[in-house]
MARROVO-732194 format. One line per 3 residues: number of its first residue (from 1); their letters; for each residue y, x, z negated of N, C-alpha, C. Coordinates in Angstrom, 3 decimals, always signed. Last residue first. Layout:
<rs>
NUM> a> Y:X:Z:Y:X:Z:Y:X:Z  ...
</rs>
This chain:
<rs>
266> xxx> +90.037:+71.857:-89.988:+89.342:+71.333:-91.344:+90.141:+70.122:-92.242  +91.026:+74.950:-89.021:+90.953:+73.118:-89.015:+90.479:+72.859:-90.576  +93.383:+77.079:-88.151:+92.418:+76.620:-89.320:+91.982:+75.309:-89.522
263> xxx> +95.321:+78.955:-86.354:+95.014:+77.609:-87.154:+93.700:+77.074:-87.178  +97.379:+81.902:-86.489:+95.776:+81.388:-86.087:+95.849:+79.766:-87.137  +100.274:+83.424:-84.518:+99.302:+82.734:-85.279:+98.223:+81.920:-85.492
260> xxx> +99.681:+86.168:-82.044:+99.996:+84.775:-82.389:+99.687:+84.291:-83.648  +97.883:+87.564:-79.968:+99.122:+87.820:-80.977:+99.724:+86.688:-80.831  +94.449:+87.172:-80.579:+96.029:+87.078:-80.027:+96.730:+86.721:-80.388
257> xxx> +91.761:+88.935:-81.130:+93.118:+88.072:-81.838:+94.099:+88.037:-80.871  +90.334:+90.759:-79.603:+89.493:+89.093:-79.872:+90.925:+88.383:-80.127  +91.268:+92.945:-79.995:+91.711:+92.448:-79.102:+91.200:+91.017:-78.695
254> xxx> +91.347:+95.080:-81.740:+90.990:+93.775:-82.554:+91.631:+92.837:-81.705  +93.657:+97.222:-80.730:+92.329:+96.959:-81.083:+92.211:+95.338:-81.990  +95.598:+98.413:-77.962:+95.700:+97.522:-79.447:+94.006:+97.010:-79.622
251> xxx> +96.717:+101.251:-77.035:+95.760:+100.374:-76.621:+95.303:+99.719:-77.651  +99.338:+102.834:-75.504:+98.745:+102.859:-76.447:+98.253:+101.845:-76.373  +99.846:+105.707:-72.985:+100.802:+104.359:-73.776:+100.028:+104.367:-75.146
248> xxx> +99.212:+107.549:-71.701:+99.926:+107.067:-71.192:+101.114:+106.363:-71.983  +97.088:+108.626:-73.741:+97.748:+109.659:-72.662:+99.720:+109.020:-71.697  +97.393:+106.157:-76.692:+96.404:+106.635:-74.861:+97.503:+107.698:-74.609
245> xxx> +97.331:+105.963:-79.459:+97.831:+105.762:-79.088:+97.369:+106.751:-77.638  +95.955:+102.963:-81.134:+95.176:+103.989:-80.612:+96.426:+104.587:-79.267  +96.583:+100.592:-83.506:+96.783:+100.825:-82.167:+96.602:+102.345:-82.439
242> xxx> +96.301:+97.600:-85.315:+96.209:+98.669:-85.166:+96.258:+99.513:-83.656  +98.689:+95.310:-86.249:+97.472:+95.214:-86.073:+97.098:+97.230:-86.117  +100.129:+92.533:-88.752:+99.779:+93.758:-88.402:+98.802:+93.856:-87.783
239> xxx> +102.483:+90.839:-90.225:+101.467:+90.718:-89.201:+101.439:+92.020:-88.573  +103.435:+88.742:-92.972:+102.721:+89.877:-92.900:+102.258:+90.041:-91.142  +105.734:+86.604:-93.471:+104.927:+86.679:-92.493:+103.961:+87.910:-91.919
236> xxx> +107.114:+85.155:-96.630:+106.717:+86.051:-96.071:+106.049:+86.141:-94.613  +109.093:+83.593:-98.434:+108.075:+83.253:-97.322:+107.951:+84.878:-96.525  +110.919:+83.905:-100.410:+110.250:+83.036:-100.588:+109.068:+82.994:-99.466
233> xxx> +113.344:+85.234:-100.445:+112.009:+85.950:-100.699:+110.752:+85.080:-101.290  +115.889:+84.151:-98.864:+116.019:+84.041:-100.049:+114.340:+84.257:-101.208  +115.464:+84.906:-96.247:+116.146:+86.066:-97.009:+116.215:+85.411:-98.763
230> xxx> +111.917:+85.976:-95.682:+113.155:+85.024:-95.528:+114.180:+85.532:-96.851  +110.690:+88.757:-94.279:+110.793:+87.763:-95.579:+112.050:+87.133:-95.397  +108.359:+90.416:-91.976:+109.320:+89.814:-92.271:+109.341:+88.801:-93.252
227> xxx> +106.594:+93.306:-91.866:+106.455:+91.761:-92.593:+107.556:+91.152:-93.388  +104.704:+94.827:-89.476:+106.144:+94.860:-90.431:+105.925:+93.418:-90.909  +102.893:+97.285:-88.679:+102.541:+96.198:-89.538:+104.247:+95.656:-90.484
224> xxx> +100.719:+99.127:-86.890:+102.033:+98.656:-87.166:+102.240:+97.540:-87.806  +98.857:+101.679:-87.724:+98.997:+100.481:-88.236:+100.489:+100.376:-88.144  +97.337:+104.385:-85.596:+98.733:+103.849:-86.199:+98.713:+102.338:-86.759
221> xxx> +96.028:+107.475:-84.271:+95.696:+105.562:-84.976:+96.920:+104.799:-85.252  +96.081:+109.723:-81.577:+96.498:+109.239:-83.240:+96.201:+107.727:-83.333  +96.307:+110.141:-79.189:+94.538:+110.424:-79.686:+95.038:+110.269:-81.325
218> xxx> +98.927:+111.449:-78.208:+97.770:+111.086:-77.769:+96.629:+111.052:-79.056  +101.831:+111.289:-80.878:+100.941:+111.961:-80.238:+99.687:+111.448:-79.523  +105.282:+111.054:-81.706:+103.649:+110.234:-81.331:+102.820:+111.364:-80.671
215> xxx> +106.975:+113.615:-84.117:+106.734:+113.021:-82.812:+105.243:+112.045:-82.432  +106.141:+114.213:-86.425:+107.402:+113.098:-86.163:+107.260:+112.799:-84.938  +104.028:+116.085:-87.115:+103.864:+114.759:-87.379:+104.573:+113.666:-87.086
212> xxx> +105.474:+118.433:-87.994:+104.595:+118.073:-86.577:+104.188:+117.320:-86.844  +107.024:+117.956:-90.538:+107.570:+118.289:-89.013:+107.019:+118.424:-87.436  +105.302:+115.343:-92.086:+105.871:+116.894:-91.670:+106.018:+117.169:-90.297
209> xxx> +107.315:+112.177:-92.924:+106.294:+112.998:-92.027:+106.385:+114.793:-92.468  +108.445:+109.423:-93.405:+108.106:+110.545:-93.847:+106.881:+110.820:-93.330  +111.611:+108.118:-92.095:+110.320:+108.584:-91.472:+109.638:+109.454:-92.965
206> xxx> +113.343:+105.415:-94.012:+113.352:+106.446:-93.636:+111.450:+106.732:-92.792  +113.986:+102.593:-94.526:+115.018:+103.476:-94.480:+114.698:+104.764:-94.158  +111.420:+100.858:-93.736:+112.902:+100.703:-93.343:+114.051:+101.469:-93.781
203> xxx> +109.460:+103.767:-93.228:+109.527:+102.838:-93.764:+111.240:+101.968:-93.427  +106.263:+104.927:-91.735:+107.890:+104.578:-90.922:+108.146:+103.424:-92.106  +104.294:+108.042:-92.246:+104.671:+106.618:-91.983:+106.377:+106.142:-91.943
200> xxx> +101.976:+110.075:-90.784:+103.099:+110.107:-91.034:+103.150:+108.419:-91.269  +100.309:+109.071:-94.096:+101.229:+109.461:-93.334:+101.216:+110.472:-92.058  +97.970:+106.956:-93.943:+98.536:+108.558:-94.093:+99.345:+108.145:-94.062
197> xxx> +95.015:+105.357:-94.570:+96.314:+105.492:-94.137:+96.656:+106.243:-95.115  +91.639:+107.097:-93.593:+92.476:+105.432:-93.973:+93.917:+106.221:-94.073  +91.473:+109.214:-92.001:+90.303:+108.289:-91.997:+90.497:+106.778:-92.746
194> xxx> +94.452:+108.411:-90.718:+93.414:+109.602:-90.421:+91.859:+109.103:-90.852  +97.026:+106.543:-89.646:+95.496:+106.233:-89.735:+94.771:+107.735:-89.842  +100.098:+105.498:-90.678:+99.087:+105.933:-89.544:+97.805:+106.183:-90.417
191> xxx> +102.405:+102.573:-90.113:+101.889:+103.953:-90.461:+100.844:+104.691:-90.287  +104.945:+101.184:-90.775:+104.593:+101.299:-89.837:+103.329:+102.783:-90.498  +106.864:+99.705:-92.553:+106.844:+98.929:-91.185:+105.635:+99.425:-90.219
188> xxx> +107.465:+99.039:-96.134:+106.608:+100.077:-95.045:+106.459:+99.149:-93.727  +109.115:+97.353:-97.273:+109.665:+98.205:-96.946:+108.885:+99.068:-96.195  +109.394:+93.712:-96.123:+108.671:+94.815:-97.033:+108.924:+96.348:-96.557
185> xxx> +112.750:+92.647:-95.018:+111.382:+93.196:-95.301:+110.331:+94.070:-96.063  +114.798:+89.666:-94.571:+114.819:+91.106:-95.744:+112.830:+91.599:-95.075  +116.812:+88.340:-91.894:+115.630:+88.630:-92.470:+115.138:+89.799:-93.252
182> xxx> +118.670:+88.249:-89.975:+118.505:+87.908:-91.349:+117.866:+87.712:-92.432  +118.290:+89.742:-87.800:+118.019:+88.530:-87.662:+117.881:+87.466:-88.629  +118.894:+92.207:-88.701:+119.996:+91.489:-87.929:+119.666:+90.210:-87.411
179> xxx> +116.433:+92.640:-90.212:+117.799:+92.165:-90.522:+118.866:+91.598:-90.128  +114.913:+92.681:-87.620:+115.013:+92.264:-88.622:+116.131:+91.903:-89.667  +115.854:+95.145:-86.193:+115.888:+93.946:-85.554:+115.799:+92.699:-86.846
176> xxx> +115.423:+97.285:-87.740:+116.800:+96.998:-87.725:+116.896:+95.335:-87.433  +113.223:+98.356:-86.029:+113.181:+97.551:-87.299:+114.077:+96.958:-87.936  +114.105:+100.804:-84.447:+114.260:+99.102:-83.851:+113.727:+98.164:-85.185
173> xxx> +114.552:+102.774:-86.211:+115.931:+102.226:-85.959:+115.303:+101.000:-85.395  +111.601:+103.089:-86.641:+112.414:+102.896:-87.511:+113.718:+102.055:-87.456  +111.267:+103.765:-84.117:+110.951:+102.694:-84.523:+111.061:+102.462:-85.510
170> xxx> +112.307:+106.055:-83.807:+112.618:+105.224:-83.054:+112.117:+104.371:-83.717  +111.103:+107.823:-84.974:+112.366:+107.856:-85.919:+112.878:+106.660:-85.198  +108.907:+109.215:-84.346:+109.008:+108.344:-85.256:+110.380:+107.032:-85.367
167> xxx> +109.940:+109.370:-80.924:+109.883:+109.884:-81.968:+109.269:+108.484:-82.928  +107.586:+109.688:-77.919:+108.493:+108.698:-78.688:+108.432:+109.601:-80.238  +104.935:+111.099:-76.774:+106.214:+111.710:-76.808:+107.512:+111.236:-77.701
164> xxx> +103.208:+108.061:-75.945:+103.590:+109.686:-76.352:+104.552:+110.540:-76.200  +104.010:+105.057:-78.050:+103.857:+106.347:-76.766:+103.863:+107.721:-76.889  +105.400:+102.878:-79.080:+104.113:+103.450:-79.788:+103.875:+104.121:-78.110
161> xxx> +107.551:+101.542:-78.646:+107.738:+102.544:-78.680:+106.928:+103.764:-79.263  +106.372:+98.590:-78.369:+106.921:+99.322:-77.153:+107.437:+100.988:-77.364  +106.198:+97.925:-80.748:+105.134:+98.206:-80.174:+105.561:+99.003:-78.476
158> xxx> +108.362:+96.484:-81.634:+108.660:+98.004:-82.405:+107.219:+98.651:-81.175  +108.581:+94.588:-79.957:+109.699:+95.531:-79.816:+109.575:+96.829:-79.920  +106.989:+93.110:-81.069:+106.550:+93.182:-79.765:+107.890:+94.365:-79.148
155> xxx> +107.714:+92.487:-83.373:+106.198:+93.167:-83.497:+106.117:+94.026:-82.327  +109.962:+90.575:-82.899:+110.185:+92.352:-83.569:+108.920:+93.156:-83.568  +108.669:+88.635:-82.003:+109.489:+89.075:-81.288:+110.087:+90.730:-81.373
152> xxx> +106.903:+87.542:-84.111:+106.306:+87.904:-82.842:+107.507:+88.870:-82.113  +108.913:+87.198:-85.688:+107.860:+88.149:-86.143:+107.364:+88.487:-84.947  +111.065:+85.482:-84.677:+111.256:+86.848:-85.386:+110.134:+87.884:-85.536
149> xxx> +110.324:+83.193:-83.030:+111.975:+83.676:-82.908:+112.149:+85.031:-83.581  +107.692:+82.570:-83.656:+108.198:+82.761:-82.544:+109.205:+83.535:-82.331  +108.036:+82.521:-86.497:+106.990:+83.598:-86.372:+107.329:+83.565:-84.632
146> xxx> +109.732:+80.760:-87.633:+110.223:+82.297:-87.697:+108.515:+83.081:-87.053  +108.617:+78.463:-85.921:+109.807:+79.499:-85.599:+110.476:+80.779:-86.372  +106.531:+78.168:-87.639:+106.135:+78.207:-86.409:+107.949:+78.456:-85.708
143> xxx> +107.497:+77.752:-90.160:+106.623:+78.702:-90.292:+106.359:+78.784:-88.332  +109.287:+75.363:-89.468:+109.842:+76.542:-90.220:+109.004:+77.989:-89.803  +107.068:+73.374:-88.790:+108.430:+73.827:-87.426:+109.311:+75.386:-87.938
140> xxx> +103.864:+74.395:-89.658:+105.244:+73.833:-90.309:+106.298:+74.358:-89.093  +101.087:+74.585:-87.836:+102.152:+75.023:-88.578:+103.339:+74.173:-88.467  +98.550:+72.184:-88.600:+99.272:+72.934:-87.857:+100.463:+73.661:-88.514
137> xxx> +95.824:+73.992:-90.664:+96.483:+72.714:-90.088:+97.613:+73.228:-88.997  +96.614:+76.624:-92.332:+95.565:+75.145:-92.677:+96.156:+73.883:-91.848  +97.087:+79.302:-90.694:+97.927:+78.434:-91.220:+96.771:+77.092:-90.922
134> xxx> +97.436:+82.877:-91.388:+96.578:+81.908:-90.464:+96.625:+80.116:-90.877  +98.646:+85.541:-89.860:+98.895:+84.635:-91.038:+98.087:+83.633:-90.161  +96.814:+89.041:-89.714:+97.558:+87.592:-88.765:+97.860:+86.581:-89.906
131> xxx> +96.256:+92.058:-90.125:+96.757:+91.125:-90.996:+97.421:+90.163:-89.769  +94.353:+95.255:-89.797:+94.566:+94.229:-88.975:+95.326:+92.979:-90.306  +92.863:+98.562:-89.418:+93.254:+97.390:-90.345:+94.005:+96.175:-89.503
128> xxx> +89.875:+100.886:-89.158:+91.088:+100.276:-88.700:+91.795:+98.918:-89.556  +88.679:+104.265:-90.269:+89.347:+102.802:-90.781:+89.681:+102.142:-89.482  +85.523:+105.963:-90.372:+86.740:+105.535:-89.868:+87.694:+103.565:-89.678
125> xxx> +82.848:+105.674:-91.494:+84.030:+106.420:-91.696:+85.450:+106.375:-91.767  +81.436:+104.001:-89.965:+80.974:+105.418:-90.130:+81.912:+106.606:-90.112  +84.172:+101.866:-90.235:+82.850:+102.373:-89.368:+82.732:+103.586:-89.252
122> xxx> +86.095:+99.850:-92.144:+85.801:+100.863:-92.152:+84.030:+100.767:-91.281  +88.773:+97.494:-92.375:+86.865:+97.787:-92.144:+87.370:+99.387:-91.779  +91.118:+95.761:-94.056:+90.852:+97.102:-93.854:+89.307:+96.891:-93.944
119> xxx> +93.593:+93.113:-94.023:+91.756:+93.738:-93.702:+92.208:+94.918:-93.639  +96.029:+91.084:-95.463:+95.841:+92.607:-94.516:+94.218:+92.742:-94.825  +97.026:+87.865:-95.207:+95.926:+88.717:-95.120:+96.145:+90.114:-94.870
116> xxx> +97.985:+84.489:-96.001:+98.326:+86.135:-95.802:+97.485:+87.047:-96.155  +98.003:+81.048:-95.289:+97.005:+81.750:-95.702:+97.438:+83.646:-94.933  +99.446:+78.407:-95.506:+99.198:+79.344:-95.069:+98.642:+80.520:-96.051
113> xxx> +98.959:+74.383:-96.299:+98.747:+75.698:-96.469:+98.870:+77.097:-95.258  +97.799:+72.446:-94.619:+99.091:+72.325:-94.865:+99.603:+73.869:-95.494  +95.540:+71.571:-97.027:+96.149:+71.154:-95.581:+97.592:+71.868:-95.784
110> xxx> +94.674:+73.928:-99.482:+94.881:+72.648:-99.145:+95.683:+72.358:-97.783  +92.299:+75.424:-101.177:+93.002:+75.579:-100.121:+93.626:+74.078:-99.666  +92.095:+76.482:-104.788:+91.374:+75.848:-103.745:+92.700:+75.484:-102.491
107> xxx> +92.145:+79.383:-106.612:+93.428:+78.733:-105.630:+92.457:+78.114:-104.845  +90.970:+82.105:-107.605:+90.454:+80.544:-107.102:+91.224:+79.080:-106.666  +92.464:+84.494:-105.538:+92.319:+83.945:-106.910:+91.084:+82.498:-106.660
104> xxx> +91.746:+87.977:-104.323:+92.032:+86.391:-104.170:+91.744:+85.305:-105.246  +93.450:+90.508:-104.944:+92.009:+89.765:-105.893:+92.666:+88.171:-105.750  +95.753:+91.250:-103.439:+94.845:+91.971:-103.772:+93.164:+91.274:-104.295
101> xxx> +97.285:+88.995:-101.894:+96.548:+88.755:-102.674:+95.546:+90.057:-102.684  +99.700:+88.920:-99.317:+98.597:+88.780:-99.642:+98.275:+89.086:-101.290  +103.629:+88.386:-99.155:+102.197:+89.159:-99.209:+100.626:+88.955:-99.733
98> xxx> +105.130:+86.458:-100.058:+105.450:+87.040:-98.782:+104.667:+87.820:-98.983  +105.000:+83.428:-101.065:+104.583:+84.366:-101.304:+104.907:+84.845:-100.030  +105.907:+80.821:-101.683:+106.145:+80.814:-102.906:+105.006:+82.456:-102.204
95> xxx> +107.075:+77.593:-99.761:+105.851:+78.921:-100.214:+106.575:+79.597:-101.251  +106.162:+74.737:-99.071:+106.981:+75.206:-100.205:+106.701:+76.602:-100.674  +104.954:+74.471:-96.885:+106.295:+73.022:-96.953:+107.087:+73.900:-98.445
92> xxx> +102.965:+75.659:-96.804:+104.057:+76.026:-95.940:+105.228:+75.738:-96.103  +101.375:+77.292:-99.950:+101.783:+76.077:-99.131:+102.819:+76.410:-97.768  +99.357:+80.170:-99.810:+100.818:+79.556:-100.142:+100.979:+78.101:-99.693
89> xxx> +96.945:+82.746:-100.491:+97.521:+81.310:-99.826:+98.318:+81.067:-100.698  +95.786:+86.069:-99.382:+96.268:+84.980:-100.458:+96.966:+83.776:-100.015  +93.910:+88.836:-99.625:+94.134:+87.473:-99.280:+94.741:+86.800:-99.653
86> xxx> +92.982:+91.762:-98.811:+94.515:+91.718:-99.063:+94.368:+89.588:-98.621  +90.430:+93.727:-98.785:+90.717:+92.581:-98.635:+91.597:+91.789:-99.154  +89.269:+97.298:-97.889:+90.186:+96.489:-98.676:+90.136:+94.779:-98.169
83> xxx> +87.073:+98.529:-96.862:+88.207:+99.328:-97.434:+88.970:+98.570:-98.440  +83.774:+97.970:-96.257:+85.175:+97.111:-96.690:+85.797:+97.993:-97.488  +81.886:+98.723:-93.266:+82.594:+98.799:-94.805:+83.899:+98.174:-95.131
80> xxx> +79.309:+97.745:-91.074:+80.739:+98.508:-91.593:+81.058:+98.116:-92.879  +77.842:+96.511:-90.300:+77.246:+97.479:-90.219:+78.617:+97.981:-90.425  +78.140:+93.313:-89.949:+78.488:+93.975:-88.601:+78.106:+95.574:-88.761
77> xxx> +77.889:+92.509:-92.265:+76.758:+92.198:-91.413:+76.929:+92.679:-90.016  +80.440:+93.496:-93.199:+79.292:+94.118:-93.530:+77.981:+93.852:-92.944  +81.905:+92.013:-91.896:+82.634:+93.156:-92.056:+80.984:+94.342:-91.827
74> xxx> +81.686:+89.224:-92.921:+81.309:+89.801:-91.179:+81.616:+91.169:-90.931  +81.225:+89.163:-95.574:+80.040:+89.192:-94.945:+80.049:+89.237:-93.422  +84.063:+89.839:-96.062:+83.561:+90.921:-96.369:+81.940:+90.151:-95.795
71> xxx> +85.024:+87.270:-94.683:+85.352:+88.178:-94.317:+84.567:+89.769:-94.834  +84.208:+85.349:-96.806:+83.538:+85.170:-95.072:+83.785:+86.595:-94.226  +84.869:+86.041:-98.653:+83.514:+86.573:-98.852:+83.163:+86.000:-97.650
68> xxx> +87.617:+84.997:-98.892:+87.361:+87.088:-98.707:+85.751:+87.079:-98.909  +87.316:+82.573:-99.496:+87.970:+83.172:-97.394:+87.102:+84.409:-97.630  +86.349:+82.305:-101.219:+85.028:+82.030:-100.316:+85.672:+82.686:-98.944
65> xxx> +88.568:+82.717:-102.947:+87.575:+83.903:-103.018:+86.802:+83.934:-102.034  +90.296:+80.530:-102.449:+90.461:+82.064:-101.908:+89.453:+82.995:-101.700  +87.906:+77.492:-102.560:+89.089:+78.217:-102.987:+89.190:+79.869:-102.020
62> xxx> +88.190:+74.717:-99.934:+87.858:+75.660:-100.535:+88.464:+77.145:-101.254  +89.923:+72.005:-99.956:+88.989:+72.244:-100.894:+88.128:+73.744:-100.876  +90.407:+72.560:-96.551:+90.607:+71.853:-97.615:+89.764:+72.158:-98.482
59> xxx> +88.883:+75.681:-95.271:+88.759:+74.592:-94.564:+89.677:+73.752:-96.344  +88.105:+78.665:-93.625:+89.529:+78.098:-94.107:+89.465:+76.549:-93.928  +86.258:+79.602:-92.199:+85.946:+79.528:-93.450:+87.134:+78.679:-94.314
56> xxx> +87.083:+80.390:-89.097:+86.294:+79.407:-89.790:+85.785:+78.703:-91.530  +89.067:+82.236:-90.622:+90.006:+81.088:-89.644:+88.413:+80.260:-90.032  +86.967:+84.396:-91.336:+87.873:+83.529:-92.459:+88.354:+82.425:-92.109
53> xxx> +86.350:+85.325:-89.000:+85.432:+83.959:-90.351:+86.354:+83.617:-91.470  +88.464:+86.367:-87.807:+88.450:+84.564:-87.306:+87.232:+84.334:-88.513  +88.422:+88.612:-89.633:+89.698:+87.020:-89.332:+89.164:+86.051:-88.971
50> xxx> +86.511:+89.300:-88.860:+86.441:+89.254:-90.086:+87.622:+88.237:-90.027  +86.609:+90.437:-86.329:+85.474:+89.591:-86.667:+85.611:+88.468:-88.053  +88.498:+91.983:-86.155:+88.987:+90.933:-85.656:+87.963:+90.142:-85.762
47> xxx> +87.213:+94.095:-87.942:+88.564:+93.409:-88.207:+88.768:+91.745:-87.726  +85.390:+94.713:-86.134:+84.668:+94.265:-87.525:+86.416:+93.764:-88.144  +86.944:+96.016:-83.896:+86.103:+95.087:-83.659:+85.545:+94.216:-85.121
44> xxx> +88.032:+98.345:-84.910:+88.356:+97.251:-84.996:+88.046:+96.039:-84.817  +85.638:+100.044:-85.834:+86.536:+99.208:-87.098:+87.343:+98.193:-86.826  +85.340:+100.526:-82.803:+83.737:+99.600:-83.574:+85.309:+99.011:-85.018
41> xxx> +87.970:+101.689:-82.796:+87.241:+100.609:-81.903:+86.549:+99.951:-82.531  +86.801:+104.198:-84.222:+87.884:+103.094:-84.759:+87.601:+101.973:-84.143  +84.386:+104.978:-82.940:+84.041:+104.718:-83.973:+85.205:+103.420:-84.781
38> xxx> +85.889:+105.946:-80.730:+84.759:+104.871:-80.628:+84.285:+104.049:-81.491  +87.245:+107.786:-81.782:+87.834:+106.798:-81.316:+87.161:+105.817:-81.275  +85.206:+110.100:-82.143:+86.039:+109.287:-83.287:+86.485:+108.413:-82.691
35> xxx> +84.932:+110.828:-79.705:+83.728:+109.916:-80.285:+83.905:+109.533:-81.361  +87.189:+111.650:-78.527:+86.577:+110.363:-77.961:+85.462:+109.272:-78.410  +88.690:+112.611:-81.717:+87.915:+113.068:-80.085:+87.426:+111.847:-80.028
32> xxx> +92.243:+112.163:-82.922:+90.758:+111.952:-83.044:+90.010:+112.282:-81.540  +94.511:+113.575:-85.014:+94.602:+113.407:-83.838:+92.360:+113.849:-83.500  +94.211:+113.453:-87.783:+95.217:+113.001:-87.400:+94.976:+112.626:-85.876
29> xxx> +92.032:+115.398:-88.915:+91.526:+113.552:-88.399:+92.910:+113.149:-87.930  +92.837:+118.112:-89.476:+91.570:+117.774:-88.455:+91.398:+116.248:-88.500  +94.836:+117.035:-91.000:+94.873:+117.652:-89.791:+93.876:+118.075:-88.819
26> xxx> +93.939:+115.965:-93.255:+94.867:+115.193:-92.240:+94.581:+116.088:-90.790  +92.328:+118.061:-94.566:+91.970:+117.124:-94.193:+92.878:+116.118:-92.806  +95.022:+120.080:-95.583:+94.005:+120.211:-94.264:+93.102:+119.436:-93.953
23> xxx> +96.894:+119.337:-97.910:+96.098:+118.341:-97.006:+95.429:+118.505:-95.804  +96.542:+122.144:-100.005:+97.185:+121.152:-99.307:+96.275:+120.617:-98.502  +95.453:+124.268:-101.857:+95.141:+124.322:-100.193:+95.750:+123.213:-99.589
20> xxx> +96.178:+125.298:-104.911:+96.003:+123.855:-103.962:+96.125:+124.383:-102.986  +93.639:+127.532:-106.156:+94.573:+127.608:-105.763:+95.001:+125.896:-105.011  +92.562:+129.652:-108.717:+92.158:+128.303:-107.939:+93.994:+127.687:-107.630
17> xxx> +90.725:+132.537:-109.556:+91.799:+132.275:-108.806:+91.794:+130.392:-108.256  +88.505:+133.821:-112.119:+88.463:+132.933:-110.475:+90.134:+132.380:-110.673  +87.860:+134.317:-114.282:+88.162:+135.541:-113.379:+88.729:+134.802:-111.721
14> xxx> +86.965:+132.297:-115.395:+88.370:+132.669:-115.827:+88.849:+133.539:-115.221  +84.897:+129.478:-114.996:+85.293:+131.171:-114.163:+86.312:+131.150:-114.652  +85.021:+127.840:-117.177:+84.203:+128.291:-116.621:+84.277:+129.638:-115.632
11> xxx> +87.678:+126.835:-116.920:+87.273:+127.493:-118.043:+85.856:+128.276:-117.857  +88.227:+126.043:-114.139:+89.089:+127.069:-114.411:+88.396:+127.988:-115.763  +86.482:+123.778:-114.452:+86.205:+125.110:-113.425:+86.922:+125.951:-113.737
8> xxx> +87.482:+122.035:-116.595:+85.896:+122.919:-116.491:+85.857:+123.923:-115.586  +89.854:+121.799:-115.527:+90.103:+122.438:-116.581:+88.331:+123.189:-116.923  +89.148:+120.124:-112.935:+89.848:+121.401:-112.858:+89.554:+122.252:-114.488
5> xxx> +87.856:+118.417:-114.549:+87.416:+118.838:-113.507:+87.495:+120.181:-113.341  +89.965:+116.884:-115.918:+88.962:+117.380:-116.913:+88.010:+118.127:-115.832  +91.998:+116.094:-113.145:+92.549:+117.180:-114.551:+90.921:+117.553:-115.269
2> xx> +90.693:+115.907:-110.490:+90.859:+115.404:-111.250:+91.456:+116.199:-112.327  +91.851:+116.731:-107.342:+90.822:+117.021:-108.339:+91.268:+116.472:-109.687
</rs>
């Protein structure tokens, strides 16, 4: 509640008691019914819509802003909402960014270029988010082995321990992989979804959660999303998707994308 909010209600009833009730929101959306789920699904579906218009929209000569308005017109012509649009381009041969672009600039796009994204759609409510690097041309032997030899390889590690029953705390320690592959990272690896992102989340030095929140649970959201940086913090590889975690395992949305990097003609 805002401070000039509170201070009208408090001055207004002076006999009235106002108390913080903490985040009981989380706890009725942490863990979702079949017909919330449906709803993430539909968010992710408007995710993985929203990448590839950008992958079509990514052509020489056009600047940043036109990627995030291919992406907020498949977001929204799909009957969903735009939480966020995280865009931004780098050259490959010389980058110069390890994260997207809050307010894509007018940076016109040139061959040869990669292009860093996190999406956030939102459907009748409910978030999902998604980030692939998507590269103008083919990728650079640099940019096309740290994303074989590290990003793909640690994505596909930490994702094995999205289950039920698995602690947080596990995929924390396999994030490790990273470094030991010499590689520095952005410090949030991992985190979760009630109607947009919560906690609990997994950062490279620690879990923060409350104490029923550390363990995975059936019927939770989760954005795994680690984004390896070369160690001298010049190149980044953001790649995140979202995952729904099943009775059994857990079931990756925005399943149009494959896990891989995306190239961009033009």
């Amino acid at each position: 509640m805002p401070v000039n909010q509170h201070r009208t209600l408090t001055e207004a009833l002076p006999e009235a008691r106002v108390e913080p009730v903490g985040d009981f929101f989380h706890e009725f959306l942490v863990t979702k019914s079949p017909a919330e789920l449906e709803r993430v699904r539909r968010a992710g579906d408007l995710c993985a819509a929203a990448t590839l218009a950008m992958v079509e929209a990514a052509r020489p000569g056009v600047p940043e802003y036109e990627v995030k308005a291919a992406a907020a017109h498949a977001i929204l012509g799909g009957g969903g909402e735009i939480d966020f649009l995280i865009i931004g381009s780098t050259p490959m041969d010389r980058p110069r960014m390890v994260f997207g672009n809050p307010r894509p600039s007018a940076r016109r796009l040139q061959r040869g270029d990669l292009i860093l994204s996190e999406l956030a759609a939102g459907y009748e409510g409910y978030t999902a988010q998604v980030g692939v690097p998507i590269c103008v041309g083919t990728p650079t032997d640099r940019v096309r082995r740290m994303f074989d030899e590290v990003v793909l390889p640690g994505f596909t590690l930490l994702a094995a321990e999205l289950r039920p029953g698995a602690p947080f705390e596990a995929v924390r320690e396999k994030a490790a992989f990273f470094r030991q592959k010499g590689y520095q990272s952005r410090p949030t690896i991992l985190h979760s979804l009630d109607l947009v992102s919560h906690a609990p989340d997994v950062s490279v030095e620690a879990v923060h959660a409350d104490p029923e929140d550390r363990v995975i649970k059936p019927g939770i959201t989760l954005m795994l999303e680690p984004n390896p940086i070369t160690a001298d913090g010049l190149l980044g590889l953001f790649f995140g998707h979202t995952f729904i975690i099943t009775d059994t395992g857990h079931e990756r949305l925005a399943g149009r994308l494959p896990l891989d990097l995306l190239v961009a003609g033009g």
